[in-house]
MITORSE-673708 format. One record per residue (C-alpha): x, y, z; residue in one letter. Coordinates in nm, 3 decimals, always signed. Example, Ala and Ser with C-alpha at 12.3 -4.5 7.8 and 13.67 -1.06 7.14 Angstrom:
REM residues 2
<<+1.230 -0.450 +0.780> 'A'>;
<<+1.367 -0.106 +0.714> 'S'>;
END
This chain:
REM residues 426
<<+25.508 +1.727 -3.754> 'X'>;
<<+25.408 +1.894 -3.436> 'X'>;
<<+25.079 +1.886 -3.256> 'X'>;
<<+24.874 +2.221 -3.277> 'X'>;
<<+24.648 +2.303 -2.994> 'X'>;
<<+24.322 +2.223 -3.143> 'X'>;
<<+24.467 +1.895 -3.211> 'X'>;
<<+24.636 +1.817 -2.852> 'X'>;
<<+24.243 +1.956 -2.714> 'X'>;
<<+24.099 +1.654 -2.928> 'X'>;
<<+24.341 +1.363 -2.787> 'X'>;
<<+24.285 +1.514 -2.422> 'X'>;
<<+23.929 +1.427 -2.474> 'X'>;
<<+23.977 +1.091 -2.661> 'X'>;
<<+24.211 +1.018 -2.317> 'X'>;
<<+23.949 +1.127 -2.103> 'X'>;
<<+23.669 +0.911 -2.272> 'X'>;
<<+23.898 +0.614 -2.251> 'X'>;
<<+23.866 +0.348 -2.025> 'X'>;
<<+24.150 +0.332 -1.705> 'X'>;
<<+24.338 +0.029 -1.914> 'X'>;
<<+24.347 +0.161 -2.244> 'X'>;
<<+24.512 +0.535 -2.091> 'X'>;
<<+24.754 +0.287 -1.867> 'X'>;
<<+24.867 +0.086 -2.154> 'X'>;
<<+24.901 +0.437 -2.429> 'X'>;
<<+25.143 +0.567 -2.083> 'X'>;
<<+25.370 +0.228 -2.094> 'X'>;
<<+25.417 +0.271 -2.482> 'X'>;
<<+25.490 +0.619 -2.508> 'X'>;
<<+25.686 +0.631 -2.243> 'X'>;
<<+25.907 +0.441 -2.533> 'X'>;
<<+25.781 +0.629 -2.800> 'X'>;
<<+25.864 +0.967 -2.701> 'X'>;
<<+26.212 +0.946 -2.657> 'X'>;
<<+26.231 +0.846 -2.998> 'X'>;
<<+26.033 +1.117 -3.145> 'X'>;
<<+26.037 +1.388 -3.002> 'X'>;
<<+25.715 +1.527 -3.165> 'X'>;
<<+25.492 +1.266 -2.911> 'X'>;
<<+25.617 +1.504 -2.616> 'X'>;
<<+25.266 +1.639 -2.611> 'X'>;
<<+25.072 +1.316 -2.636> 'X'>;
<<+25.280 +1.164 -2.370> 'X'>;
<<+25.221 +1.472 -2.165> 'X'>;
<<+24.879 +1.430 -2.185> 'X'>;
<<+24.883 +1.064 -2.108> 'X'>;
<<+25.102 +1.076 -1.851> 'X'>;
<<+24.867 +1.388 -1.657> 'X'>;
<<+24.537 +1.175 -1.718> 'X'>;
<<+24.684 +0.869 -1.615> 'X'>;
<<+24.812 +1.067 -1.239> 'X'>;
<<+24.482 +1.213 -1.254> 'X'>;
<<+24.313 +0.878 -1.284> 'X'>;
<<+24.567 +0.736 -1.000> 'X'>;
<<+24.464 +1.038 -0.769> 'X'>;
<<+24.103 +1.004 -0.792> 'X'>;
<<+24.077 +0.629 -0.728> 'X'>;
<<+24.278 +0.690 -0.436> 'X'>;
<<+24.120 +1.022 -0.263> 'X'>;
<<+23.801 +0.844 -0.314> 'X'>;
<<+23.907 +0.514 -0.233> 'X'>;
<<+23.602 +0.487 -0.001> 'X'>;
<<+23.347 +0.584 -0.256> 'X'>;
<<+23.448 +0.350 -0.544> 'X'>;
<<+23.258 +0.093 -0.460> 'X'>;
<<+22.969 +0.265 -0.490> 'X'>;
<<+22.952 +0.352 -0.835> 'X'>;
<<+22.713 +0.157 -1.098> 'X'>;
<<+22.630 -0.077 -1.153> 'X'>;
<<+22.614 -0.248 -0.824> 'X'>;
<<+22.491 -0.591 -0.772> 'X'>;
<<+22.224 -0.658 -0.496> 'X'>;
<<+22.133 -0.549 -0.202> 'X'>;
<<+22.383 -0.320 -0.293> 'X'>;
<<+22.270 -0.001 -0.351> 'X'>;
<<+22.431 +0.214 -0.626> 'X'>;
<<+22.422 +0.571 -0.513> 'X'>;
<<+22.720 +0.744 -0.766> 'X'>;
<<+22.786 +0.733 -1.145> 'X'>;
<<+23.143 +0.716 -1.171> 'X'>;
<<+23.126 +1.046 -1.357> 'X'>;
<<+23.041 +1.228 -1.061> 'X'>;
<<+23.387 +1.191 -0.924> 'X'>;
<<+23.536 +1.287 -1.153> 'X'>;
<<+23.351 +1.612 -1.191> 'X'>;
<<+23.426 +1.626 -0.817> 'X'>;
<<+23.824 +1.572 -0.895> 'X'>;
<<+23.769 +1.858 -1.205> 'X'>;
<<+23.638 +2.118 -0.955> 'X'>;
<<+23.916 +2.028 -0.713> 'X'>;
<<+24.183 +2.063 -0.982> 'X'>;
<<+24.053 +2.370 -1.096> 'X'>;
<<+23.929 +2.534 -0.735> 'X'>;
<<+24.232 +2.439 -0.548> 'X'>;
<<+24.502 +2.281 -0.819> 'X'>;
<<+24.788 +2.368 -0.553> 'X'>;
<<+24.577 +2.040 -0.297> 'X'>;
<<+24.517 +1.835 -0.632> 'X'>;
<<+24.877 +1.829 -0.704> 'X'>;
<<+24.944 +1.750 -0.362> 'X'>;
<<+24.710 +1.452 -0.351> 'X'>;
<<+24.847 +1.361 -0.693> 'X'>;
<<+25.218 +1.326 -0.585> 'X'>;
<<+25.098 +1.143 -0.265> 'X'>;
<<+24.881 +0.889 -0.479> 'X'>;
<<+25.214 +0.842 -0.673> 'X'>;
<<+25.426 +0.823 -0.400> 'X'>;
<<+25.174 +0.560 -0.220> 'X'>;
<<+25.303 +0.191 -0.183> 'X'>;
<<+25.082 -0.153 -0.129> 'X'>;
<<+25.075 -0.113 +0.284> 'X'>;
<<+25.102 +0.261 +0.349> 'X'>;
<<+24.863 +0.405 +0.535> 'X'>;
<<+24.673 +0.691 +0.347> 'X'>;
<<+24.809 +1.059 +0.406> 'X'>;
<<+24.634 +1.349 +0.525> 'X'>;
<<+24.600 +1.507 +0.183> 'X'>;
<<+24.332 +1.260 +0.085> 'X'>;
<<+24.100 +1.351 +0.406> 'X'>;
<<+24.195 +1.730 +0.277> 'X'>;
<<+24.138 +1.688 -0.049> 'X'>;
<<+23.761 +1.536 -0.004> 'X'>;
<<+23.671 +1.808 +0.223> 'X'>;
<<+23.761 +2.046 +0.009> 'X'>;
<<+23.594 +1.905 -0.285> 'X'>;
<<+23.285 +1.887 -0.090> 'X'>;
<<+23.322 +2.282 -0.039> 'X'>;
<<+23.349 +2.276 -0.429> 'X'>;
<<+23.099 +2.074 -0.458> 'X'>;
<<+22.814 +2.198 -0.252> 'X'>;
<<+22.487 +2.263 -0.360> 'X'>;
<<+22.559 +2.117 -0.740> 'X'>;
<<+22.559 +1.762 -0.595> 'X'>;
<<+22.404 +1.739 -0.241> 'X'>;
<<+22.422 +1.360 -0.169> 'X'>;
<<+22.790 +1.377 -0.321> 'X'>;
<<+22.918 +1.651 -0.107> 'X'>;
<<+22.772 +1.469 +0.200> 'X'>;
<<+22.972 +1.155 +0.098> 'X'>;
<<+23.244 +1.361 +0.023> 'X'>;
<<+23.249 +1.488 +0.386> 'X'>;
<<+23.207 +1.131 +0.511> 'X'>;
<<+23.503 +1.029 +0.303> 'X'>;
<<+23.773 +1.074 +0.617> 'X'>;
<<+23.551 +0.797 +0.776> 'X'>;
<<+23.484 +0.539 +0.565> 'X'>;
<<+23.876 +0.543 +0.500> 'X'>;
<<+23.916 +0.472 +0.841> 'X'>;
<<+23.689 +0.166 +0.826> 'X'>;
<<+23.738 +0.003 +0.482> 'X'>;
<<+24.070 -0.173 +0.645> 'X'>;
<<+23.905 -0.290 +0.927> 'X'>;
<<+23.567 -0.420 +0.767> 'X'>;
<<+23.680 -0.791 +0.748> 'X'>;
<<+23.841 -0.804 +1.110> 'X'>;
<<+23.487 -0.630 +1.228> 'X'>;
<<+23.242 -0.902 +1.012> 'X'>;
<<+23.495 -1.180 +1.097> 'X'>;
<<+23.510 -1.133 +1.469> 'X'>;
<<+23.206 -0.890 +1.655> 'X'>;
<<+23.396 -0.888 +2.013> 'X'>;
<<+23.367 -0.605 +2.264> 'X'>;
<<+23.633 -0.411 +2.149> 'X'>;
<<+23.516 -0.467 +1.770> 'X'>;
<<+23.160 -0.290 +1.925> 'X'>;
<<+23.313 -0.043 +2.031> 'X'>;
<<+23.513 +0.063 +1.748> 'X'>;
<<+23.180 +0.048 +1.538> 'X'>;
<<+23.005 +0.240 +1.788> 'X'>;
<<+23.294 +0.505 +1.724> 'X'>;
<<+23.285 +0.488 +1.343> 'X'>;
<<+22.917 +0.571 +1.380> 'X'>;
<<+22.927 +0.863 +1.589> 'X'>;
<<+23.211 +1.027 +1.408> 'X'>;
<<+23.009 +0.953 +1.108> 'X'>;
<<+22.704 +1.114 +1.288> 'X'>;
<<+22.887 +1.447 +1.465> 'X'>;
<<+22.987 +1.468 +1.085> 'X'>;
<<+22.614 +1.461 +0.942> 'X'>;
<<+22.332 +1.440 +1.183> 'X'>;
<<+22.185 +1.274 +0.935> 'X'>;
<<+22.409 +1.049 +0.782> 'X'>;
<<+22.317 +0.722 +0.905> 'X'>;
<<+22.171 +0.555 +0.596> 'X'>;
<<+22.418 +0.683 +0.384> 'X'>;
<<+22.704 +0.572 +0.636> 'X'>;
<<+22.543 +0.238 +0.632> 'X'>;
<<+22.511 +0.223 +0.259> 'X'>;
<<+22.859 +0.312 +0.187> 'X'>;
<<+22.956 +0.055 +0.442> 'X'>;
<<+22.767 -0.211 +0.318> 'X'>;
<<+22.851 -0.134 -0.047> 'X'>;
<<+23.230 -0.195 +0.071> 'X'>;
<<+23.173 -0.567 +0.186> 'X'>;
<<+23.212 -0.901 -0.003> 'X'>;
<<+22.862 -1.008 +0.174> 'X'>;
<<+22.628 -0.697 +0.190> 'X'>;
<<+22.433 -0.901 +0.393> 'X'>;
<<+22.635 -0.916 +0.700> 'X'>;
<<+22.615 -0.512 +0.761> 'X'>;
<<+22.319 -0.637 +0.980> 'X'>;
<<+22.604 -0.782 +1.231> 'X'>;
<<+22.741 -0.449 +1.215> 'X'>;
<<+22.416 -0.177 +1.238> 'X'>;
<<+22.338 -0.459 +1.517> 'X'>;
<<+22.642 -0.418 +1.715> 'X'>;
<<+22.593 -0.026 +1.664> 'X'>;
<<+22.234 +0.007 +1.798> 'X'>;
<<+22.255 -0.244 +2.049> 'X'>;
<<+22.056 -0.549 +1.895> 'X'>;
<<+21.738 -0.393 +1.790> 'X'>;
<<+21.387 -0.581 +1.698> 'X'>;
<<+21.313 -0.633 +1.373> 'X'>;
<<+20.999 -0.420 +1.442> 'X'>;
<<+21.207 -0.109 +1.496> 'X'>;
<<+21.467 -0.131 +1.221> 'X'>;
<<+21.214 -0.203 +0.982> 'X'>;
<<+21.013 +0.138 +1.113> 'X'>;
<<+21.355 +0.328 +1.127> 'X'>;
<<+21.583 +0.528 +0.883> 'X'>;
<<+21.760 +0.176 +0.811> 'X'>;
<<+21.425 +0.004 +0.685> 'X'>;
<<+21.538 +0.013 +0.358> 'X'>;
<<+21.875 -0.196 +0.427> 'X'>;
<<+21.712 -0.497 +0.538> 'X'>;
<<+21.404 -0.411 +0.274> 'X'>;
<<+21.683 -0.487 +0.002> 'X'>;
<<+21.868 -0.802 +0.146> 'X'>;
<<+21.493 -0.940 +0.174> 'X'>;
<<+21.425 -0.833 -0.187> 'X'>;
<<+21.792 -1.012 -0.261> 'X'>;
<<+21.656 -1.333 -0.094> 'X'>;
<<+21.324 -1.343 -0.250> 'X'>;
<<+21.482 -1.285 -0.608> 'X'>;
<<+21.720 -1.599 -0.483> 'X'>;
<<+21.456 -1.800 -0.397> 'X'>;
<<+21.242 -1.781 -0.758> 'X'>;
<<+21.551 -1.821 -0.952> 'X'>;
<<+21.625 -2.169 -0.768> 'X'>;
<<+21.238 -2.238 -0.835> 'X'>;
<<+21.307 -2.134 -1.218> 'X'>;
<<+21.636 -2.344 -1.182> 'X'>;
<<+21.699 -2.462 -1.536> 'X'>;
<<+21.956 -2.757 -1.516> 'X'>;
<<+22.069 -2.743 -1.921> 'X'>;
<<+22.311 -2.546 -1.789> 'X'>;
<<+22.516 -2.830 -1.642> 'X'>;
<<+22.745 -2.761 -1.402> 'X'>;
<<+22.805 -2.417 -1.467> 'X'>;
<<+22.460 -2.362 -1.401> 'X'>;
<<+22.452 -2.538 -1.078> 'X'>;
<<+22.721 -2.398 -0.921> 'X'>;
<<+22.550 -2.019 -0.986> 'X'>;
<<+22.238 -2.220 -0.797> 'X'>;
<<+22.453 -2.305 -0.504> 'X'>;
<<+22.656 -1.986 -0.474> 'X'>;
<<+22.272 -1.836 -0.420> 'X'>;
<<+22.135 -2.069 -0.223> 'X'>;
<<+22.462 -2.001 -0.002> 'X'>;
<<+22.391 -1.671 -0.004> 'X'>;
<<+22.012 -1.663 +0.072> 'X'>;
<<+22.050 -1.943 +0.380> 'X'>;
<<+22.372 -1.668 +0.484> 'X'>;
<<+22.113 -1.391 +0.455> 'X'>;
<<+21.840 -1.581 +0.660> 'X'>;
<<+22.095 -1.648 +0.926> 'X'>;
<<+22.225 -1.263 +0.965> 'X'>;
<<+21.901 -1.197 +1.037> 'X'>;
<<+21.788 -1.445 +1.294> 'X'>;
<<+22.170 -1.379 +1.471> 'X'>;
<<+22.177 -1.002 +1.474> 'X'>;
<<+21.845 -0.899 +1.516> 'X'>;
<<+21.623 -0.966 +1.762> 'X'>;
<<+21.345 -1.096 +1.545> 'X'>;
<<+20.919 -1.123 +1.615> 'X'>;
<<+20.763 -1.415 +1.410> 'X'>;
<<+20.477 -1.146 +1.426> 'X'>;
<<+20.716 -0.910 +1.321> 'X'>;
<<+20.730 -0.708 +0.971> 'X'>;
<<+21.050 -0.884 +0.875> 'X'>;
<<+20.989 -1.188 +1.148> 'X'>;
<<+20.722 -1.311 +0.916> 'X'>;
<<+20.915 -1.280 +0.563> 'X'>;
<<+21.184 -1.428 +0.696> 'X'>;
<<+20.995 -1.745 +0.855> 'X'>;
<<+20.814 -1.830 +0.517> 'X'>;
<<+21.148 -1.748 +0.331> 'X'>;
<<+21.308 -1.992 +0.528> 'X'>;
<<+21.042 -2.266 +0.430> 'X'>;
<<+21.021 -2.188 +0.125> 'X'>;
<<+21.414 -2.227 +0.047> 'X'>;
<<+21.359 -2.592 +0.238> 'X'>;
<<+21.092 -2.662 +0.021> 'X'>;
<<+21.244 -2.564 -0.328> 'X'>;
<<+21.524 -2.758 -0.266> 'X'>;
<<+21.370 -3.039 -0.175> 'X'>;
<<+21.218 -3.008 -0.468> 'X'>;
<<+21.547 -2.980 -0.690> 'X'>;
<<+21.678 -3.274 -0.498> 'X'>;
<<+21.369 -3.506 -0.620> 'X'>;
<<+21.448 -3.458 -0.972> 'X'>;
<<+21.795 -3.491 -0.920> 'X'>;
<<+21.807 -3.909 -0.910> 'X'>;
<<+21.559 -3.909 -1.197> 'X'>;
<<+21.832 -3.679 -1.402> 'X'>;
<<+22.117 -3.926 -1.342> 'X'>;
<<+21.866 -4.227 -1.407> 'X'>;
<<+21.819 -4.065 -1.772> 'X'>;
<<+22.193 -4.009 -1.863> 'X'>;
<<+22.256 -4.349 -1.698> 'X'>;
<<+21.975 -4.529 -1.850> 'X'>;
<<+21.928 -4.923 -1.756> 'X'>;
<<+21.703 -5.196 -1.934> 'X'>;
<<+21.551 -5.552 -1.784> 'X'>;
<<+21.812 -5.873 -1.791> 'X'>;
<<+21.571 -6.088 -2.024> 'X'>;
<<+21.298 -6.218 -1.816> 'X'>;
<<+21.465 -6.171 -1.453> 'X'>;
<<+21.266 -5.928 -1.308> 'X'>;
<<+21.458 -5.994 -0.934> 'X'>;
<<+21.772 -5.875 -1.072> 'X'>;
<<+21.836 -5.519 -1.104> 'X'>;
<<+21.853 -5.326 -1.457> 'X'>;
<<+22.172 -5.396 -1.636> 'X'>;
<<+22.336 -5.047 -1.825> 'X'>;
<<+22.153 -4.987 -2.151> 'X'>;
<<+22.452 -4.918 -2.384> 'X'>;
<<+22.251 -4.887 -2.705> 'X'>;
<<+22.385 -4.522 -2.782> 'X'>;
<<+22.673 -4.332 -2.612> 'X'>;
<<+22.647 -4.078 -2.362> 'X'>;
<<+22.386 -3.833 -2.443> 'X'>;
<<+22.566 -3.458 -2.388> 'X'>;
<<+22.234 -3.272 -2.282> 'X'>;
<<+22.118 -3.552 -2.032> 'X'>;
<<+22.444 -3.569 -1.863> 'X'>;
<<+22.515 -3.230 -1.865> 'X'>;
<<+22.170 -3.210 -1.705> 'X'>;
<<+22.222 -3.445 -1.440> 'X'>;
<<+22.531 -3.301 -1.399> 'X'>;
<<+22.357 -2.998 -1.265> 'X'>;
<<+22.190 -3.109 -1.012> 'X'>;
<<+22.444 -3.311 -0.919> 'X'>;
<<+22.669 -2.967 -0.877> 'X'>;
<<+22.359 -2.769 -0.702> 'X'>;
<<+22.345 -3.094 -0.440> 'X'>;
<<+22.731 -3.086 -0.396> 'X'>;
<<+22.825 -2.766 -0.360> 'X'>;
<<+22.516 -2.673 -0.130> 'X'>;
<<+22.620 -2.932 +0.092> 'X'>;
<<+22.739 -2.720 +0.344> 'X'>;
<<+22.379 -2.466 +0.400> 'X'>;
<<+22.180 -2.854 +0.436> 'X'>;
<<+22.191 -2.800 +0.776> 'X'>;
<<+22.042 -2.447 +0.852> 'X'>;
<<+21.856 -2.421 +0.517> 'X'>;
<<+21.647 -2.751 +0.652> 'X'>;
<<+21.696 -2.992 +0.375> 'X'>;
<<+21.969 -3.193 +0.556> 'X'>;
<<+21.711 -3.484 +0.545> 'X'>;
<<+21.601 -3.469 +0.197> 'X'>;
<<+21.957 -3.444 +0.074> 'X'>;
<<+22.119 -3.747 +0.243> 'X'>;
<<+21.816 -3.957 +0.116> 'X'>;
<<+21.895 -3.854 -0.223> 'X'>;
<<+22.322 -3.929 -0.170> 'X'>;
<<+22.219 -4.219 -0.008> 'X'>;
<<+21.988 -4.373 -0.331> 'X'>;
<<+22.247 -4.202 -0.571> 'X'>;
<<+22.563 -4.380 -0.402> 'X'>;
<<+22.326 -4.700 -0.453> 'X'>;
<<+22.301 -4.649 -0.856> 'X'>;
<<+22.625 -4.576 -0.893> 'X'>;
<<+22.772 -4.842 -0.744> 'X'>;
<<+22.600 -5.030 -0.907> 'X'>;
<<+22.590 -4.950 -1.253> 'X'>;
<<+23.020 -4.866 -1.213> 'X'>;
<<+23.056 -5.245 -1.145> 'X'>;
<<+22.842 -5.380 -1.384> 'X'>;
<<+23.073 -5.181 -1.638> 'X'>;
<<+23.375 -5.282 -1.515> 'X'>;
<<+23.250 -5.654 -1.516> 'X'>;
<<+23.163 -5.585 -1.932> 'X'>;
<<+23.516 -5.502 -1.964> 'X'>;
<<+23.708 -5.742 -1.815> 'X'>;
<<+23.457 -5.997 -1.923> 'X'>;
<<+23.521 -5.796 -2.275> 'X'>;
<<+23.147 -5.881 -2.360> 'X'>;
<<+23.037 -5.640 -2.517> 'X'>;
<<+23.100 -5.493 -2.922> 'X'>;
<<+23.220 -5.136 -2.809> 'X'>;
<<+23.461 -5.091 -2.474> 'X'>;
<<+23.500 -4.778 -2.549> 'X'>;
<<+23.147 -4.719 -2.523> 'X'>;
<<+23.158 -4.850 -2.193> 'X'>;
<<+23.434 -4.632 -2.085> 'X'>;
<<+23.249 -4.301 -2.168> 'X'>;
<<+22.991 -4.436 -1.969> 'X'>;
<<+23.215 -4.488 -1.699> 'X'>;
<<+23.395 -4.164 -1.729> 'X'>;
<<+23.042 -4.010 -1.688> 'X'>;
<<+23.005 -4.236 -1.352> 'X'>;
<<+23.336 -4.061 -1.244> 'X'>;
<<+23.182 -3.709 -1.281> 'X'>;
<<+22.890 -3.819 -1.092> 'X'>;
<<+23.081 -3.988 -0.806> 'X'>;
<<+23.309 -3.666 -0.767> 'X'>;
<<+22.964 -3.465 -0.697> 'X'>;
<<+22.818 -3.759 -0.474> 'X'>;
<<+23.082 -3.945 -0.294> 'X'>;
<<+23.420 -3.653 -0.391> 'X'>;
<<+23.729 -3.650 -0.601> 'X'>;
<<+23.879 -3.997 -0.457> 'X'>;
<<+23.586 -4.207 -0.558> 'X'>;
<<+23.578 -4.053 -0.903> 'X'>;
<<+23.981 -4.139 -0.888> 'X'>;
<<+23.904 -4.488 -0.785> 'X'>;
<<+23.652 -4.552 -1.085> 'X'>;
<<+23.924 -4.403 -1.288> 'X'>;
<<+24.169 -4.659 -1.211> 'X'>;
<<+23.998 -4.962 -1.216> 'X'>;
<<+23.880 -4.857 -1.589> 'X'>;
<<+24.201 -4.777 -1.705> 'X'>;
<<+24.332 -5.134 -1.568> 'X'>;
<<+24.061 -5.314 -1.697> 'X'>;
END
């Protein structure tokens, strides 16, 4: 039974409501289907058009993409994804002979190819179509040609600022200026929304306007760029004070990747900008910088209590000059190892900011005491089972299968191997 047109209207907008997977994966099946019956001609039809559409859209406004919602800090999230498309839907309709063009040239596109000149066409045109409906749209629609230009060179630029990568920024700006007078914030915004580190557009405005003081970026167009990488840093900073180590090492590896990211942020700052301890951002990002010393020294001071609890020890009789002896009474408790386990992660895997976050000290006192305990509570195991002493080796093995965790966050993956070995030829 054949489609009529009210129902072929009704799966058009069931297509268009559907996400981009669900339309790619109804093309791949009718493409099957249709041969077979003839009567899904229509459906595939429609499929097939939404699924080019879809194609054509992300690729004209490639540029934009990434700044659709949600975004995650600093990012800024300036478009709903909807709005392209109602940008693509006047384009189609206002000029369908352009849209058909840019379709074909989205599906002729391979992994390498450098963009064609219908895209840049196709975005000026829909910001003609555009216009007044959307303002901030149709002035990212015009800066479009731009930001295509840049998005392949971002990494080489953030990787590398040499003289010739200055000047090529320099350019990007003013042709992003002679475009919109005006268009500096947004320029910068859809910039920064385009990197893997927001944080290091600062490199970038830097090279741009010639190393400016913190004093006049934060009184300039840009303020509220650095305003939200500072916002970033401070949210960074009271999570890793409301650090909450049940989490084990999931949760202290989400506590590294941020302090990572705040001591990165700190440091784009003090490198690219030529920063006032008096300053308005001079001061913020002085007692930031403390404050991310002092929290983790803080987090590193309960981190040797942590492993003490899910390695507890008791007294040998009435020998107080010998150390503590494992306390095997119960096996491995999950929560207390899973807690030390945390910290353990959080101390490991922010190894390498130690250095310019300021707690370089404070964390090799705490690997030094914790290589201590573990040495020495991994051979008094191993000496209860080859002395075969006590009730329950396998007891003792969990125990020292926790130890081999613990020594892959303190001392790396070839102690934990060692401690492996010598329990399994025990």
């Amino acid at each position: 039974m054949s489609l009529n047109e009210a129902k072929i209207a009704l799966v058009a907008q069931i297509f268009a409501a559907a996400p981009n997977a669900a339309v790619d994966r109804l093309e791949a099946l009718l493409s099957a289907a249709h041969t077979a019956d003839p009567t899904l001609e229509p459906v595939y039809t429609l499929a097939t058009r939404e699924a080019d559409a879809r194609r054509a859209l992300a690729a004209v406004f490639a540029p934009l993409l990434s700044m659709t919602g949600p975004v995650v800090a600093p990012k800024r999230s300036v478009l709903a994804m909807r709005q392209l498309r109602d940008a693509w839907n006047r384009l189609s309709a206002g000029d369908p002979g352009l849209a058909e063009c840019a379709t074909f040239a989205a599906r002729a596109m391979r992994p390498g190819d450098d963009p064609p000149h219908e895209f840049d066409l196709a975005c000026r045109r829909a910001a003609e179509l555009v216009g007044e409906h959307d303002p901030e749209l149709t002035r990212l629609l015009r800066l479009t040609p731009v930001l295509r230009a840049v998005q392949p060179r971002l990494a080489g630029w953030v990787r590398a600022v040499t003289g010739e990568t200055v000047a090529a920024i320099r350019l990007a700006f003013k042709d992003a200026i002679d475009t919109d007078e005006n268009a500096g914030p947004l320029f910068w915004d859809a910039v920064m929304s385009m990197l893997d580190e927001p944080w290091r557009v600062l490199r970038l405005i830097s090279a741009a306007t010639d190393r400016p003081s913190d004093r006049f970026l934060a009184a300039s167009e840009l303020a509220p760029i650095g305003e939200r990488i500072i916002s970033d840093l401070d949210e960074r900073l009271n999570s890793l004070k409301r650090f909450d180590p049940t989490g084990g090492a999931e949760a202290g590896a989400a506590a590294a990747a941020s302090l990572m990211i705040s001591v990165h942020a700190v440091d784009e700052f003090e490198q690219w900008l030529a920063m006032k301890k008096d300053g308005p951002w001079g001061m913020r990002i002085v007692a930031a910088k403390a404050a991310l010393a002092g929290v983790m020294e803080s987090r590193l001071r309960e981190t040797e209590p942590a492993v003490a609890a899910a390695l507890p020890t008791q007294a040998r009789g009435m020998i107080k000059a010998v150390r503590p002896a494992p306390k095997l009474a119960d096996p491995p408790e999950p929560v207390l190892v899973a807690r030390a386990d945390a910290f353990l992660t959080l101390l490991h895997d922010g190894r390498v900011a130690a250095n310019t976050g300021g707690f370089a000290a404070a964390r090799a006192r705490t690997v030094e005491a914790l290589e201590k305990r573990l040495d020495q509570y991994s051979e008094d195991l191993l000496d209860l089972l080859h002395r075969k002493e006590f009730d329950d080796l396998d007891r003792v093995r969990a125990y020292l299968e926790v130890v081999a965790v613990f020594y892959q966050r303190v001392k790396g993956a070839e102690a934990a191997q060692i401690v492996r070995r010598r329990a399994a030829a025990a």
